[in-house]
Structures are given as C-alpha cells and as structure tokens.
C-alpha positions as CSV (number, residue, x, y, z in Angstrom):
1,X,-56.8,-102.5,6.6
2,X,-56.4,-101.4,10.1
3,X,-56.6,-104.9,11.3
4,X,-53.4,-105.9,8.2
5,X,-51.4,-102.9,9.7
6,X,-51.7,-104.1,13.2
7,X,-50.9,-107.9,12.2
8,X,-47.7,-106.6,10.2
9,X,-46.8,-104.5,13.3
10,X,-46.9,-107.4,15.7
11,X,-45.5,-109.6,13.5
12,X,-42.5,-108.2,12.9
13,X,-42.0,-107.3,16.7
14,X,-42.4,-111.1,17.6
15,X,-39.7,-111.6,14.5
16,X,-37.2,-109.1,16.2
17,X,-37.9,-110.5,19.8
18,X,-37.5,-114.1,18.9
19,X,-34.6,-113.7,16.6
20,X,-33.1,-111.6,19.6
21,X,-33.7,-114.8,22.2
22,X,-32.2,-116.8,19.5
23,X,-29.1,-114.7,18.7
24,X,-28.5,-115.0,23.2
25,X,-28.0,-118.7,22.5
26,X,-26.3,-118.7,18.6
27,X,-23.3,-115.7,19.7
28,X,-24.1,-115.7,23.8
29,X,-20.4,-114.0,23.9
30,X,-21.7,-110.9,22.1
31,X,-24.6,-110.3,24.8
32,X,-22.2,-111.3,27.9
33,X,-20.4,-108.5,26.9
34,X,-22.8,-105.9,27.0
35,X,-23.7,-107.4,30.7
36,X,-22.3,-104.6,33.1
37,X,-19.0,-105.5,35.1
38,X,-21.1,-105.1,38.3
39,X,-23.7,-107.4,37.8
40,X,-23.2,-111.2,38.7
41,X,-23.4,-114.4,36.2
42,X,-23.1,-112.4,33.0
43,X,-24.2,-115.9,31.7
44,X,-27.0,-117.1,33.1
45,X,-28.4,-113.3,32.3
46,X,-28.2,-113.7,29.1
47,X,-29.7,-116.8,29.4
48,X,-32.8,-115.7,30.8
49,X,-33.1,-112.7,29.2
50,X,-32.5,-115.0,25.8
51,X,-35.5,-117.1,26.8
52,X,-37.7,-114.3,28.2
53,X,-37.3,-112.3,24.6
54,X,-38.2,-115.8,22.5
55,X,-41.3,-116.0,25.0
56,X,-42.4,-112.6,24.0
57,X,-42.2,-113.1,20.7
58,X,-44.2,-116.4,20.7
59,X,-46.9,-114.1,22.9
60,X,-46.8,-111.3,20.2
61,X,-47.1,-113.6,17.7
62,X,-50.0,-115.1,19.0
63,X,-53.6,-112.6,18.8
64,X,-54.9,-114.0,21.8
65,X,-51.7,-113.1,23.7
66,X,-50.7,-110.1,22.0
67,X,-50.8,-107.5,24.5
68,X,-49.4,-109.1,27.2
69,X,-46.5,-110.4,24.6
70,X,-46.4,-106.6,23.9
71,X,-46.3,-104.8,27.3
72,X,-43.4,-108.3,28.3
73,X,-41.1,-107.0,25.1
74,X,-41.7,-103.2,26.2
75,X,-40.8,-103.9,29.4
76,X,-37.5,-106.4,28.7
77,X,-36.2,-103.6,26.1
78,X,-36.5,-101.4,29.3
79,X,-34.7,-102.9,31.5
80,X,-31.9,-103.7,28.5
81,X,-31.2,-100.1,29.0
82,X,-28.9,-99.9,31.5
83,X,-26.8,-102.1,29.4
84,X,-26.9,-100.0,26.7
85,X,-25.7,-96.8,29.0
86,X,-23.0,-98.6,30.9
87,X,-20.5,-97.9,28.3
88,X,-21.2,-94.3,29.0
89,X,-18.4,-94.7,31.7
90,X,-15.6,-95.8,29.8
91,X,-15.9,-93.9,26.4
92,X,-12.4,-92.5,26.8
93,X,-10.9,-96.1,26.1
94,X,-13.7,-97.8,24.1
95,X,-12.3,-99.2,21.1
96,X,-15.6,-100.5,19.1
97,X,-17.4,-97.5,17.6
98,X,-20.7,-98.6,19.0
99,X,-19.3,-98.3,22.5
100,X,-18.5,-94.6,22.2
101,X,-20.9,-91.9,23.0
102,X,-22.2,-91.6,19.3
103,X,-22.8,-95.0,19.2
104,X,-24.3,-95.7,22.8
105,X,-27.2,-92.5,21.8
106,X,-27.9,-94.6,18.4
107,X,-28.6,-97.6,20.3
108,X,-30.2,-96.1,23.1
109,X,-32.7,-94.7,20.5
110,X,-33.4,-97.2,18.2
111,X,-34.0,-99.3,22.1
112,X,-36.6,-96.4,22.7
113,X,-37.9,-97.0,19.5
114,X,-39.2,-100.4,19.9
115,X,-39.9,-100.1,23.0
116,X,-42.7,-97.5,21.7
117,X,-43.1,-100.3,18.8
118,X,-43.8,-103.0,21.7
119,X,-46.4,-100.2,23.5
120,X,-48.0,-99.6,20.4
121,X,-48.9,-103.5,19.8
122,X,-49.7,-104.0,23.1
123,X,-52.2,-100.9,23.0
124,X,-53.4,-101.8,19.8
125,X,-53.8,-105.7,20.5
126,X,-57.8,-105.1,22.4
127,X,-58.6,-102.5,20.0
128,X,-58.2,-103.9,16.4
129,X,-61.8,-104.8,15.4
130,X,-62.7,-107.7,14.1
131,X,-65.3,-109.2,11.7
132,X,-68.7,-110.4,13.9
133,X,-69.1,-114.0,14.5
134,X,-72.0,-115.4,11.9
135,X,-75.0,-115.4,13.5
136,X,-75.6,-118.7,15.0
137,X,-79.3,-120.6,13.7
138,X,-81.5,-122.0,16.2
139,X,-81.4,-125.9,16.0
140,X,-84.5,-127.8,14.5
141,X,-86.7,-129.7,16.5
C-alpha cells in the first residue's frame, strides 16, 4: 500500500512538472511575463527553466531516479519564487487579480506546497520497500 501511495505521489509530481516544461514552450508569453523586469533574456529563462522542469519530471517519473528528480523539482519551485513575489512591488497598479497581494500569497502557497510535495518524494524515493528478489538457485553441474 505504502509502496501504491508513494508511486501515485511521484507520479503525479512528474505529471505537474512535465506539463509545466511543456506549458514554457506551448504559451512561453504567459511565463515571460512572470520573469522579473530586472533579470536579462526573459526568453531564454523560460526556456531553460521549461526544459529543466520536463527533466524533472522524466527523473521523478523514473524509480531509479526518483529522488534526485524530487530534490531537482524542489529546488526549481524554489528558486520560481522570487517570480512569484516580484509582483509584490507593483500591487497598486496590477490589473490581473492574481498579481495583487491576495493572489501573489495563493500562489506563493500552493508553490510552497509542492515544493514540500517534491521533498516528500524525494525523501520517500530510498525508503519505499520493496518485495525481495527470488532467491536465486545454484546452477547444476
């Protein structure tokens, strides 16, 4: 059971991760804009950070490479942060709802959130047991 839990858990994080690297190439305009004014080549971020997100998910995805897909995602949600505050400083003329301060503490915790989701797979990747090899026979002869 433990072992179905965990598998549901990481799959859906390499579902979100991926389908977030894919969304940076399908609507790249959405994630330019949430690149901060001070930072250079708003495009080529989103670019990376597109690719880097569909590479964690195929490492979550993958048992073998679970953990370090999980501790990649925790630490790409991370450093999304900033982006998420940087509306913070113009809330007095933001015009989307999402870019005023109710909306920038909604996304900054449901971003905390998977970052604890990402922690929690990559934690849990080692520990999940699972069913002994057979025991191998001796060959004849």
């Amino acid at each position: 059971m433990l072992r179905a839990m965990s598998d549901v858990a990481a799959l859906g994080l390499a579902g979100l991760m991926t389908g977030s690297g894919i969304g940076h190439a399908v609507v790249p305009g959405y994630f330019r804009g949430m690149v901060p004014d001070r930072l250079p080549a708003p495009g080529a971020i989103v670019a990376v950070s597109g690719a880097l997100d569909v590479l964690a998910g195929a490492l979550v995805a993958a048992p073998a490479t679970r953990a370090a897909g999980g501790w990649l995602a925790a630490g790409l949600v991370t450093a999304y942060l900033p982006a998420h505050l940087d509306p913070l400083r113009r809330t007095g003329t933001a015009t989307r709802l999402y870019d005023r301060a109710p909306g920038i503490a909604a996304r900054v915790l449901v971003n905390l959130g998977y970052i604890g989701w990402a922690v929690a797979v990559a934690r849990g990747a080692g520990r999940v047991r699972r069913r002994p090899a057979a025991p191998r026979r001796a060959p004849r002869g």
